[in-house]
C-alpha positions as a Markdown table, in Angstrom:
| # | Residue | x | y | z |
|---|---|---|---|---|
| 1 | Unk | -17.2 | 10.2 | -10.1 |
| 2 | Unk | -14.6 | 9.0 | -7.8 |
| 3 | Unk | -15.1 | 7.5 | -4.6 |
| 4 | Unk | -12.1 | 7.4 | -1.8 |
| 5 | Unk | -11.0 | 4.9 | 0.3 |
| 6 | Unk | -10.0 | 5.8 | 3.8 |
| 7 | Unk | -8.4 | 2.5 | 5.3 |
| 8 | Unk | -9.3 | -0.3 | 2.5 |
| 9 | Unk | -8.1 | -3.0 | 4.9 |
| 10 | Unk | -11.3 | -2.1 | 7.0 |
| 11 | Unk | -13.5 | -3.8 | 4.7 |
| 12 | Unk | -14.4 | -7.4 | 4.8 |
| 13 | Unk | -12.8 | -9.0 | 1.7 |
| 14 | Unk | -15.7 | -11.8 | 1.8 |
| 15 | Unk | -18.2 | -8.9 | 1.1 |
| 16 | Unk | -19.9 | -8.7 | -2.1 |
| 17 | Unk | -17.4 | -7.1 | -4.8 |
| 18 | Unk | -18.1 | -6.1 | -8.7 |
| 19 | Unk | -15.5 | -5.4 | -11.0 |
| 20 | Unk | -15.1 | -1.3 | -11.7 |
| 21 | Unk | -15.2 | 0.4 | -15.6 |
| 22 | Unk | -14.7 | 4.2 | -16.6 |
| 23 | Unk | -16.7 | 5.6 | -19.4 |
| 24 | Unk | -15.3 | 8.8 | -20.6 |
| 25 | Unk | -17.9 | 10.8 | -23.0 |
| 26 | Unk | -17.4 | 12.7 | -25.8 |
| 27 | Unk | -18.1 | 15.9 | -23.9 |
| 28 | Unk | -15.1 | 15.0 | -21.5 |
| 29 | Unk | -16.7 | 13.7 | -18.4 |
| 30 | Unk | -16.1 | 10.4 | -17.0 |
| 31 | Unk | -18.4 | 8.0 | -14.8 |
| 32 | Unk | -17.0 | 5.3 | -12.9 |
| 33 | Unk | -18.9 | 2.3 | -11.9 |
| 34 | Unk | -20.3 | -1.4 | -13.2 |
| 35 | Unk | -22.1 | -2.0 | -16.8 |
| 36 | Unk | -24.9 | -4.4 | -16.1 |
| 37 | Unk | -26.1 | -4.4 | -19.4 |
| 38 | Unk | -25.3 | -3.7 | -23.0 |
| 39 | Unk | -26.8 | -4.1 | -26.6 |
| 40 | Unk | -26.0 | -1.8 | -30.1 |
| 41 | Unk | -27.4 | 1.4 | -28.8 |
| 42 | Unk | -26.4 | 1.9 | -25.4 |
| 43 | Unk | -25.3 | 0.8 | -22.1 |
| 44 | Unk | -27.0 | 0.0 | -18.9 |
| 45 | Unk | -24.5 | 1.7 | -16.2 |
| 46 | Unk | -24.4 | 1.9 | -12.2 |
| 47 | Unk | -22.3 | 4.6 | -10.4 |
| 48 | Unk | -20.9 | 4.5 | -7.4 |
| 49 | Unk | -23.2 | 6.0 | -6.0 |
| 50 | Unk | -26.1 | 3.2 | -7.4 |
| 51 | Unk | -27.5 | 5.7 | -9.8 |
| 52 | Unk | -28.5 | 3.8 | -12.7 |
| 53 | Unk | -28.7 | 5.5 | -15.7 |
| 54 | Unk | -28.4 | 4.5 | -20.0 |
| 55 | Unk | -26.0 | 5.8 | -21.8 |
| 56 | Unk | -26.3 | 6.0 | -25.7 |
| 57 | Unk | -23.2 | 4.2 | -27.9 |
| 58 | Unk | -23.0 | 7.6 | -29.9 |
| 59 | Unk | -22.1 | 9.4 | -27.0 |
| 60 | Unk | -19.4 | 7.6 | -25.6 |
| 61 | Unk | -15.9 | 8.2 | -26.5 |
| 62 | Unk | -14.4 | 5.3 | -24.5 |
| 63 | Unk | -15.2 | 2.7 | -21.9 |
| 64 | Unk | -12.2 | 1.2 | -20.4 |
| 65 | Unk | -12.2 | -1.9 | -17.4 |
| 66 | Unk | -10.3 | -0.5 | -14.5 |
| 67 | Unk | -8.1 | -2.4 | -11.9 |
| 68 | Unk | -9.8 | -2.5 | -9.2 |
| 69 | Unk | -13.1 | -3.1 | -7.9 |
| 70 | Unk | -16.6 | -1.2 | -6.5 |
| 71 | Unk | -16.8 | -2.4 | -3.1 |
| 72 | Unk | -19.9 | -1.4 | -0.6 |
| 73 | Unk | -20.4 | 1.5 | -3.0 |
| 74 | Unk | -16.6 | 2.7 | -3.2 |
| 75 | Unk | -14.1 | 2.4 | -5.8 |
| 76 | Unk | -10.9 | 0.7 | -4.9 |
| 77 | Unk | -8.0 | 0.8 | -7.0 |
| 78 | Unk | -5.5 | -2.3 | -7.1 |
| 79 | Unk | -1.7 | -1.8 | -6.5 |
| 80 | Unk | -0.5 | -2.5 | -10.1 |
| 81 | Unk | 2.7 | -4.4 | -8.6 |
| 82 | Unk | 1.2 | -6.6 | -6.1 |
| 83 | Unk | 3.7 | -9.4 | -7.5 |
| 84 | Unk | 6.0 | -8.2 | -5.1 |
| 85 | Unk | 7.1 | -6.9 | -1.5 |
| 86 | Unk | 10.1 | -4.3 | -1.2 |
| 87 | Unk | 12.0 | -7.0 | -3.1 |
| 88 | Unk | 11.0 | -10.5 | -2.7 |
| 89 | Unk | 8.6 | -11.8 | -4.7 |
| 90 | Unk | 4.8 | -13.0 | -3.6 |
| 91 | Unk | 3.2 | -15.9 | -4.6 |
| 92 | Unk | 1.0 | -13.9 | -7.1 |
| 93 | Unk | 1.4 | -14.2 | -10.4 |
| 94 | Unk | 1.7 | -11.4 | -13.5 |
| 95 | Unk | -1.9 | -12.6 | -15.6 |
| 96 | Unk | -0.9 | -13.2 | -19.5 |
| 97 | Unk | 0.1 | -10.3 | -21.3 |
| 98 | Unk | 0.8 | -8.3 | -17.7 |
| 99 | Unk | 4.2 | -6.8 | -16.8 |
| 100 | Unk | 6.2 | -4.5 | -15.3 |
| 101 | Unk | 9.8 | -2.7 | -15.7 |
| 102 | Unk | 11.8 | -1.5 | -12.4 |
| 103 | Unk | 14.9 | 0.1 | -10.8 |
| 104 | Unk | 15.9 | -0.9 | -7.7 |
| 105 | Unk | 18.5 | 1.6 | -5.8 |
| 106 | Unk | 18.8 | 3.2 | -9.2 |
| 107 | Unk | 21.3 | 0.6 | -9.9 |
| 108 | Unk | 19.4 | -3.0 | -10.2 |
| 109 | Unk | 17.6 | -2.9 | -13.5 |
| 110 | Unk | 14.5 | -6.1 | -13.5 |
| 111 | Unk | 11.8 | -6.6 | -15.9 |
| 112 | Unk | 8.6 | -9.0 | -15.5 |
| 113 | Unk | 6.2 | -10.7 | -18.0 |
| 114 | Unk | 3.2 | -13.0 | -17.5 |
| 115 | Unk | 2.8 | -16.0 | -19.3 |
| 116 | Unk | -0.6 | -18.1 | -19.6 |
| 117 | Unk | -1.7 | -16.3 | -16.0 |
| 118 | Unk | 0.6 | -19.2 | -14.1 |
| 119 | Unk | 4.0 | -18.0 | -15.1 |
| 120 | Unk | 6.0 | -15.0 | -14.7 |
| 121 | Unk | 9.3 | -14.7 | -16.5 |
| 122 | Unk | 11.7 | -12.1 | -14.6 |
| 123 | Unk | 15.4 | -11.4 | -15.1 |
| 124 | Unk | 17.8 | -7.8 | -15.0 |
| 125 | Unk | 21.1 | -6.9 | -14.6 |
| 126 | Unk | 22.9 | -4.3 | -12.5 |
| 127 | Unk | 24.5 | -1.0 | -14.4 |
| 128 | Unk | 26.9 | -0.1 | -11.2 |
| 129 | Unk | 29.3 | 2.2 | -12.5 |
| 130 | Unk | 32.9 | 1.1 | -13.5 |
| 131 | Unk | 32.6 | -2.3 | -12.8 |
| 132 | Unk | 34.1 | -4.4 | -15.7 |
| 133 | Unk | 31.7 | -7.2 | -14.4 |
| 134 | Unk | 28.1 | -7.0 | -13.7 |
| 135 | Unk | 25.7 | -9.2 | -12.2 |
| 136 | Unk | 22.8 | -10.7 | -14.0 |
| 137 | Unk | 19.8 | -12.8 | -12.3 |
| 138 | Unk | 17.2 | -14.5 | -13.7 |
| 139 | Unk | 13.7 | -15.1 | -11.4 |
| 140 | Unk | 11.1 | -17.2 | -13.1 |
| 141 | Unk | 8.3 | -18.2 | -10.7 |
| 142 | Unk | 5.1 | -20.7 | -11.5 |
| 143 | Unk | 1.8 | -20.2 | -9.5 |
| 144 | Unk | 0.0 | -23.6 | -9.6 |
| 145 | Unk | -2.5 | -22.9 | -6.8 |
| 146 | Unk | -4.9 | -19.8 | -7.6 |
| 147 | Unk | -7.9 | -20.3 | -4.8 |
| 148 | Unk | -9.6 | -17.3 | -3.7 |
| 149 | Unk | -7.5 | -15.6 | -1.4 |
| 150 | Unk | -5.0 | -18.0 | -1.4 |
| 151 | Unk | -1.5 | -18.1 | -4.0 |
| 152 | Unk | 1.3 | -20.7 | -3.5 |
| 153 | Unk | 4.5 | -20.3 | -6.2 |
| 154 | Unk | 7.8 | -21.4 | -6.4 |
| 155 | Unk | 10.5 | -20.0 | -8.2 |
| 156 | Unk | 13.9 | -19.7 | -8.4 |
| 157 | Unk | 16.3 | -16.3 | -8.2 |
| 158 | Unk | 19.9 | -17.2 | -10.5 |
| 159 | Unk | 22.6 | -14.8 | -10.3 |
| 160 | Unk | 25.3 | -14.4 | -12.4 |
| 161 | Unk | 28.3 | -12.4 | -13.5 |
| 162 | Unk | 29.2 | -11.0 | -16.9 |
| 163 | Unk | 32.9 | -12.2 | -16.9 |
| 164 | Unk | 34.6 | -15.7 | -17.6 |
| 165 | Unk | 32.9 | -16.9 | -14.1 |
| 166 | Unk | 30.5 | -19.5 | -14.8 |
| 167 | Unk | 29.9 | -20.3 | -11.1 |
| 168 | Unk | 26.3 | -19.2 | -10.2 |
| 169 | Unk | 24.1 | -18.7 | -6.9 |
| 170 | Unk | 20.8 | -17.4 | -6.1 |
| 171 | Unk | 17.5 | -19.2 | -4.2 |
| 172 | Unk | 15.2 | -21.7 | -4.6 |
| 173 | Unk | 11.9 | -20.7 | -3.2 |
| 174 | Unk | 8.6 | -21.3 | -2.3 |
| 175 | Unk | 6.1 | -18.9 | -1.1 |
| 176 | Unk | 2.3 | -18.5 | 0.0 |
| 177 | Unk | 0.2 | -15.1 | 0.0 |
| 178 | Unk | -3.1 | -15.3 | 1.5 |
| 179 | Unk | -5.7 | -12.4 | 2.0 |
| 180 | Unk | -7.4 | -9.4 | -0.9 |
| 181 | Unk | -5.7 | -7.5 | -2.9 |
| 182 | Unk | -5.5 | -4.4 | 0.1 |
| 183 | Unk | -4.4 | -7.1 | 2.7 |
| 184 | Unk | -2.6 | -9.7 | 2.7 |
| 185 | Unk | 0.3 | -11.6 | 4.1 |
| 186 | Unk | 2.9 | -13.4 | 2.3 |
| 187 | Unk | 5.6 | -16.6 | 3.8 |
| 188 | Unk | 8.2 | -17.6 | 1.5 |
| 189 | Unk | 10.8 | -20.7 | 2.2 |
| 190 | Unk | 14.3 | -20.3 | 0.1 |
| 191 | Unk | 17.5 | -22.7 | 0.4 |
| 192 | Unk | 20.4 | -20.8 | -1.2 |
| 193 | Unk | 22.6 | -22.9 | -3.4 |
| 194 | Unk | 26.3 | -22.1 | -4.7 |
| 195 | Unk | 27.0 | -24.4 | -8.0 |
| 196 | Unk | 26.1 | -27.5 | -7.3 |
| 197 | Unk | 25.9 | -27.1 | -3.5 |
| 198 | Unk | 22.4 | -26.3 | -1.9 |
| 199 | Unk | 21.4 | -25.6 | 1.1 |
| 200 | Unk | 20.2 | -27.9 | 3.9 |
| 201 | Unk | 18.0 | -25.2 | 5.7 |
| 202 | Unk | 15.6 | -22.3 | 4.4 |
| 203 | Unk | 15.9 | -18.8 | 4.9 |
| 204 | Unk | 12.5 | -17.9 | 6.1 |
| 205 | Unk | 10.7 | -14.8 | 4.4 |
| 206 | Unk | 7.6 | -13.2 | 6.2 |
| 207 | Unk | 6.1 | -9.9 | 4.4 |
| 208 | Unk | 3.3 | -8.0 | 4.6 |
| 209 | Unk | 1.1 | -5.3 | 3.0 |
| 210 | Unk | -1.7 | -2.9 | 4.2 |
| 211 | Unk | -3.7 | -0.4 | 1.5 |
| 212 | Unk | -4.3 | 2.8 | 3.5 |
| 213 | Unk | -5.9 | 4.4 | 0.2 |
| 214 | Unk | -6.5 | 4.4 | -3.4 |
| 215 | Unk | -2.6 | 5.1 | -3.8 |
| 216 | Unk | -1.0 | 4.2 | -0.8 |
| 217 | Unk | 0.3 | 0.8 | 0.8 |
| 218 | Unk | 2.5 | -0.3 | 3.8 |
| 219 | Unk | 5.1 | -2.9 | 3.3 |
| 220 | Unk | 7.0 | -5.2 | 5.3 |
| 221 | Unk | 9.5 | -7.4 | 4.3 |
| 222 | Unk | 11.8 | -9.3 | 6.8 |
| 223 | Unk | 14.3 | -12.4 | 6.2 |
| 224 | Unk | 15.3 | -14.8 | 9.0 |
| 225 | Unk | 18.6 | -17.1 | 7.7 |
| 226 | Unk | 18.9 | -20.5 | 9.4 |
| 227 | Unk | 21.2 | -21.3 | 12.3 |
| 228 | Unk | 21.7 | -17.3 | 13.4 |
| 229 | Unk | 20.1 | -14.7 | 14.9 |
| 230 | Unk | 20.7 | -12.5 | 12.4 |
| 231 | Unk | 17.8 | -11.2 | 10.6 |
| 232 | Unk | 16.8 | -8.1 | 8.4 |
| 233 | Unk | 13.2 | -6.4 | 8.6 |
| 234 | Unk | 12.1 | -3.4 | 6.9 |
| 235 | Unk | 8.9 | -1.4 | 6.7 |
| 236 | Unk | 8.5 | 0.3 | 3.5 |
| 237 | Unk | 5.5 | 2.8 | 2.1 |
| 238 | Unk | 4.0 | 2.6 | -1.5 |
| 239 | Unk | 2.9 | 5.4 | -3.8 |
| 240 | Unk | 1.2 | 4.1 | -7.0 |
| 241 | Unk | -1.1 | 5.6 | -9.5 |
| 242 | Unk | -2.7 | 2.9 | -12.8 |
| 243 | Unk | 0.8 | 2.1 | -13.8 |
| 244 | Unk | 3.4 | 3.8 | -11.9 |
| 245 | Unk | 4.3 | 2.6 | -8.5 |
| 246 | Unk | 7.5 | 4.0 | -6.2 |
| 247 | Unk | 8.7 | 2.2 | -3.1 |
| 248 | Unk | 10.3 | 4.0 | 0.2 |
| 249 | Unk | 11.7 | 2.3 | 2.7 |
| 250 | Unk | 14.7 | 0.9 | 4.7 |
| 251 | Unk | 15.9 | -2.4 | 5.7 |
| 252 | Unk | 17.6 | -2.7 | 9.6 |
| 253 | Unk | 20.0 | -5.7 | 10.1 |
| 254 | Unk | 19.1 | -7.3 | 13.6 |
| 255 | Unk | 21.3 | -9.9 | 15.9 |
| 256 | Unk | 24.7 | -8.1 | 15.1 |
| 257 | Unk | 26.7 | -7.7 | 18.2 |
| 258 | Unk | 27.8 | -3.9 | 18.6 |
| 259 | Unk | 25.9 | -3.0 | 15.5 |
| 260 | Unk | 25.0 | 0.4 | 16.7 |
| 261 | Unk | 21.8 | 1.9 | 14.8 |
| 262 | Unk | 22.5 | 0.9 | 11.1 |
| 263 | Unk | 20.0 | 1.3 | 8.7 |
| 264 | Unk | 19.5 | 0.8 | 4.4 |
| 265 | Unk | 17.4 | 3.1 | 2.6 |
| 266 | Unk | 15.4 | 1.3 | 0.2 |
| 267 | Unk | 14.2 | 3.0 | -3.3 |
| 268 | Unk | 12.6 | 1.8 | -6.2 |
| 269 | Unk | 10.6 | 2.6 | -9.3 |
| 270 | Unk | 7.9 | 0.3 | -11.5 |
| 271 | Unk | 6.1 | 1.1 | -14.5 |
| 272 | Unk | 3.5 | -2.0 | -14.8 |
| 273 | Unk | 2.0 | -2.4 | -18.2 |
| 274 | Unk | -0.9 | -4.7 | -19.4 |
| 275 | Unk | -2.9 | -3.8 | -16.8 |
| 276 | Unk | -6.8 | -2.7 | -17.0 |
């Protein structure tokens, strides 16, 4: 028993929520909904639909905590890499034990691993073909502040090259994401540093994210560097199932004098694993 979600952002996030389980049965049929009870012969189960019924221990084959949530009688599934935007990072973190392996523009290899639900521990390399050098980054990010809707992080993105170059660059960041986990909006601060040499103003980061349904999401992601008018915004769309989740988009360069219509596409694939 599934129930769909036409436009998830429509629902107040402040409304009551409970979290969601599947019980699959020996006999192959499944029942989503909450457990309100349990003892060593059965279950005390609600559907989605609030029928309340017991289910006998014998006849279960499996019961298994989803990620996602029943929410004024519907089943909402979570995006399983709500960490991050197109590319940049929010301020959630990856809970212990959580992770995630991704290609960006088939070339960018990145992996992700919660540690003790506050840090996440990130890094990849780039496998461009017939380059004798590659480049290397590192992107661990600690969430302190956990209220409610509210995340603030900060973090830091190193990259590198494989060859006898030991000079380095990347960004110091922090970042905020408030709203659910259907809605929310994320503003990051980064000074970029070279070596030793950092930055005196921050790149300003604003994204954005809007579930449509139980395996869609629009994204936005757009970066604003000090002192220019340049700027590059994007609008992506998200297809994800329990653990796979693929990105579409494309990122268009603004403030360029002459610039014509220019345009990146944006591609990438995530399989997230630890999650419910």
């Amino acid at each position: 028993i599934i129930g769909n979600v036409s436009i998830a952002s429509s629902y107040d996030w402040a409304a009551d929520t409970e979290p969601a389980y599947r019980i699959t049965l020996k006999d192959g049929s499944t029942l989503i909904g909450n457990i309100i009870s349990e003892d060593d012969t059965a279950i005390t189960f609600t559907t989605i639909s609030g029928l309340e019924i017991v289910i006998e221990l014998e006849k279960i084959d499996r019961v298994k905590p989803l990620s996602g949530e029943i929410r004024e009688g519907r089943y909402i599934r979570y995006d399983p890499n709500s960490t991050r935007l197109l590319f940049a990072p929010t301020a959630r973190p990856l809970k212990s034990g959580q992770g995630y392996v991704a290609l960006y523009e088939f070339y960018l290899g990145f992996f992700g691993i919660g540690v003790g639900d506050i840090i996440t521990l990130g890094g990849g390399f780039s496998i461009f073909p017939g380059l004798e050098e590659q480049i290397y980054y590192f992107a661990p990010k600690i969430t302190p502040i956990q209220y409610e809707n509210l995340d603030i992080s900060a973090g830091v993105i190193h990259l590198g090259f494989t060859g006898d170059s030991d000079i380095g660059a990347g960004i110091l960041y922090t970042a905020g994401t408030y709203g659910s986990r259907t809605t929310a909006l994320t503003v990051g601060l980064g000074w970029g540093y070279l070596g030793e040499e950092v930055g005196d103003h921050p790149v300003v980061v604003l994204g954005g994210e809007v579930q449509l349904s139980n395996s869609i999401k629009l994204l936005t992601e757009n970066w604003f560097p000090p002192g220019t008018d340049f700027s590059m915004v994007s609008l992506g769309i998200r297809f994800f199932g329990e653990n796979l989740s693929t990105d579409l988009g494309f990122f268009v360069p603004t403030g360029i004098d002459g610039q014509g219509a220019i345009f990146f596409p944006w591609v990438n694939f995530v399989y997230n694993f630890g999650h419910n």
